[in-house]
Every structure is written in structure tokens, then in C-alpha cells.
N, C-alpha and C positions, 0 to 999 in steps of 0.2 A: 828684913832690916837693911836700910839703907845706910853707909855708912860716909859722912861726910866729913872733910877735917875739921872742924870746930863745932859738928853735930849729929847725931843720928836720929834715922828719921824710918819709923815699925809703920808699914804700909798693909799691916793688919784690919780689915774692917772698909778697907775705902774701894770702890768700883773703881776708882780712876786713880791710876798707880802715879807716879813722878814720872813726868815726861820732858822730853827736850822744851817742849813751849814755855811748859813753866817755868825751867831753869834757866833759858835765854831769858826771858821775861824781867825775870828777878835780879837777872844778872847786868841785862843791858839798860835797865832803866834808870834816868837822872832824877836827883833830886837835890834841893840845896838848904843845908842842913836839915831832914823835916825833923818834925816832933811830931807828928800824928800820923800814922799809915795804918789806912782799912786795908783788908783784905778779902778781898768777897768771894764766896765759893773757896774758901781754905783746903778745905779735902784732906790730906793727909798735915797741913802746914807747913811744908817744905818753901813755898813762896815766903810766907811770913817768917820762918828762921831766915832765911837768906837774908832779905831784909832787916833783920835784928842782927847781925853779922856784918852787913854793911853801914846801917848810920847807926851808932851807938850809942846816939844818945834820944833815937825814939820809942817812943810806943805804938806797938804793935794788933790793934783789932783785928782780929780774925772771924768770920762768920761763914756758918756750914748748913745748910738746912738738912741734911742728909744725917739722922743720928749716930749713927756706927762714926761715919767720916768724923762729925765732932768730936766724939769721945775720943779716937783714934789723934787728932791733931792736939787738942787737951794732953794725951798722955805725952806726946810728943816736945810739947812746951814744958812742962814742968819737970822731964828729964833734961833740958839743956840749959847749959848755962846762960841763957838770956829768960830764962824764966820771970824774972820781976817785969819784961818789960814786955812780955806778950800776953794777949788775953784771948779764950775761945768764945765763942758764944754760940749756942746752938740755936737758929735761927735764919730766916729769911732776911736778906738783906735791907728789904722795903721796912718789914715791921722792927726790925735792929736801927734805923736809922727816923723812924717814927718813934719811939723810946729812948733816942739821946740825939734830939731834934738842936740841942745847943752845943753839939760836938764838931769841930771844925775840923778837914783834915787837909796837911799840906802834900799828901799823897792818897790817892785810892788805884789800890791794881785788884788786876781781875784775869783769870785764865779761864774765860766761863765755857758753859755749853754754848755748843754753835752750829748744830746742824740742823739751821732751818728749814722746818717743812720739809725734812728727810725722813725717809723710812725710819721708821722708832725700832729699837733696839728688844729682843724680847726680853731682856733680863732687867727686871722691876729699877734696881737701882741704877747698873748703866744709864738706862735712860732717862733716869732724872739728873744723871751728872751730865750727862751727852747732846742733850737734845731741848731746844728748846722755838720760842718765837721770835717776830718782832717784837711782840708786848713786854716780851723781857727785857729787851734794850730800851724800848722806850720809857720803861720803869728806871732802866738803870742811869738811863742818862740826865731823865729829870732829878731823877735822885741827886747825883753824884751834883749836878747842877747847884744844890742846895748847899750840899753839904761842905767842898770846896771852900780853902783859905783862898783870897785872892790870888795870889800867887802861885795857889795848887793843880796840881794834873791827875787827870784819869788814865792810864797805862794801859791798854790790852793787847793779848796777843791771841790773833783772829787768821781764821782760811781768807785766802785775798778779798770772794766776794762779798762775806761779812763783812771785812773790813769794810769797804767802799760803803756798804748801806750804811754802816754805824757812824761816817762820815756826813753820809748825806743826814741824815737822823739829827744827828747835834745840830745843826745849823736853828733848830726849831727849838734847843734849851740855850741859847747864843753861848756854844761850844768851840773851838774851833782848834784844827788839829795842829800842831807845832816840831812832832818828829813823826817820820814813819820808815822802818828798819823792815826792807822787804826780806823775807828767808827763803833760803833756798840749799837742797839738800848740797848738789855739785855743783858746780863750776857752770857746766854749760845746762842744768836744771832751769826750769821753772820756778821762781818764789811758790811756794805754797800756803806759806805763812808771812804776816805783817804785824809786828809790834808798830802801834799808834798809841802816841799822846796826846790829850783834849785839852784845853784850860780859856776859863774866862776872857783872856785875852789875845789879841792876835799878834803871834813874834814871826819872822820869819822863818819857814820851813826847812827843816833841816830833814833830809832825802840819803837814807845808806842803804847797802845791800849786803847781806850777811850771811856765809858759804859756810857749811856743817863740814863736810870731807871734802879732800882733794879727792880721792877715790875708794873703792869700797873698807871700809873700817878703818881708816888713816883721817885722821880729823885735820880739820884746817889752821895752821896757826893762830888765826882770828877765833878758831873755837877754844882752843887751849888757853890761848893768853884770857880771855874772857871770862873763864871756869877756873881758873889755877886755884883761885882763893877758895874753892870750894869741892873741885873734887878729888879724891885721891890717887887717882890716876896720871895726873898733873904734876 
């Protein structure tokens, strides 16, 4: 049990436990006012509380193909108080979004799998959270293509070289990227990670770079003030 200030979140069931990606994820991404935010690949639903914690006045779709993880983010939802305005579904994102084909969203985030054409994991379910193709992006971008208010964005947070393909990728559903938040563990690290946002139209690029610790287990002020509202250490 995770235990968060305004939630707790039983990582009972799920291969892929709450991680830093998802939490920056959650934490650093814009949006202006929405009313509708999918969540794809839910997992435990710690993305989607976060999100229901932050605009409070949306609703929240969450979808999990994974059954344990569904069940597990379901329990999760209807122990917390934003309960009415979260939903689970167990399901793949493609056929969840083939079955509410007239559902508009002014946000879609996503912490998906991402290690393309990498060595597969031997344990059954990690590797369905873990590991995946292009054809999964290029499912997800047509998709999300569709499904998108005008106004709306696609969020992920991706290993750099993903990133960059899933950039190149969209230009082919006329996607185009408008934030990109390079991460990076230290100071004089490498980014590792890249939150990217996609949308319909093209605004100008807005470029930051974003540091975990100052040094081994002392976190950066950028990560504290970032997380304050959510975790208890804070």
C-alpha cells in the first residue's frame, strides 16, 4: 500500500508497481480545464487519481488490458474519494475506444510499455506491461488522433529514443509535438526520460529539462515542489 495525501493506492496484483515516470507524468502535465481524461494502460491507477486530485471537475477513464492490474486499479478508485468521477475498464485501449467511438477527450495520458524490440522479460505479465512494438504506437497515435477534442493533447512519458520515433510517427496522424520535459536523474546526468505532448495543432514548443536529485537520495527542489500535493514526504 501506497500511501498518498489525498489517496491510497494497494499495488496488489499489478507487475508494474508506481514509478517515478508516472508520477512526474501526472504531475507535470497541462491541461485547461478538461472534462474528459483517458488513461491508457492504468496499471495500478495511480496516474488517473492523480489526475482526479488535480482537475476536479473531470472524469476520469482509465483502461487496463492486464486483468489482476484492472481489478487492482477498480479497487483503488472506489476506495477514494474521487470515486464518482473515475471509471475502470478492463480492456485494450484500441477496442475501449472502438465501443465509445463518440467519446471526445480534452486529455489522453499514457505511461505505456516501451522497450522496443528488446529482450522480452520472462515473467508472463511484466512483459505485457513492459514491452511492446511500433504497431502499438502506431495504434495509439491513430487512435488518440480520433478521439482528441480540438483543443486536446496526448502526454507520454517515454526512454529518449522512443520518444523521438513516437515524434517522428505522429507527423503521419497530423500530430504535432507542443511540450517536451527532458528528465534526468543528476545534475550533470544524462536525460533518460522525456514527457511529450501531441495535439492537433501546432503552437510553439515549449523545451524544459527536469533533475530528480541534487545528489544520491536528496531530491531536487524542482522534484519536491512538483510532488508536494501528493506525497507525503513533502
Amino acid at each position: 500500500m501506497f500511501q498518498f495525501k489525498q489517496f491510497a493506492v494497494d499495488q496488489s496484483g499489478c507487475a508494474m508497481k508506481i514509478n517515478t515516470d508516472g508520477v512526474l507524468l501526472a504531475a507535470l502535465l497541462q491541461g485547461d480545464n478538461p472534462q474528459r481524461i483517458l488513461d491508457i494502460g492504468t496499471g495500478t491507477g495511480v496516474i488517473a487519481l492523480m489526475l482526479a486530485q488535480r482537475f476536479n471537475e473531470a472524469t476520469v477513464d482509465a483502461v487496463e488490458i492486464d486483468e489482476s492490474a484492472a481489478a487492482t486499479a477498480k479497487r483503488n478508485f472506489k476506495a477514494s474519494k474521487f470515486a464518482e468521477r473515475l471509471n475502470s475498464y478492463h480492456t485494450g485501449f484500441e477496442d475501449y475506444l472502438a465501443q465509445h467511438s463518440a467519446r471526445q477527450y480534452d486529455l489522453v495520458v499514457s505511461n505505456p510499455p516501451f522497450y522496443i524490440h528488446s529482450l522480452k522479460s520472462p515473467e508472463a505479465q511484466r512483459e505485457l506491461a513492459k514491452h511492446t512494438d511500433k504497431h502499438f504506437f502506431d495504434n495509439l497515435l491513430n487512435s488518440t488522433s480520433k478521439c482528441l477534442t480540438d483543443g486536446g493533447s496526448l502526454w507520454l512519458v517515454l526512454p529518449m529514443n522512443t520518444a523521438e520515433l513516437v515524434q517522428e510517427m505522429a507527423v503521419k496522424y497530423k500530430l504535432s509535438i507542443h511540450t517536451q520535459v527532458s528528465i534526468a536523474s543528476y545534475p550533470n546526468s544524462d536525460p533518460h526520460r522525456q514527457i511529450i505532448a501531441l495535439s492537433k495543432f501546432q503552437y510553439p514548443i515549449k523545451i524544459s529539462n527536469f533533475i530528480i536529485y541534487d545528489s544520491p537520495k536528496k531530491y531536487t527542489d524542482q522534484y519536491s515542489i512538483t510532488l508536494k500535493d501528493f506525497f507525503t514526504i513533502f
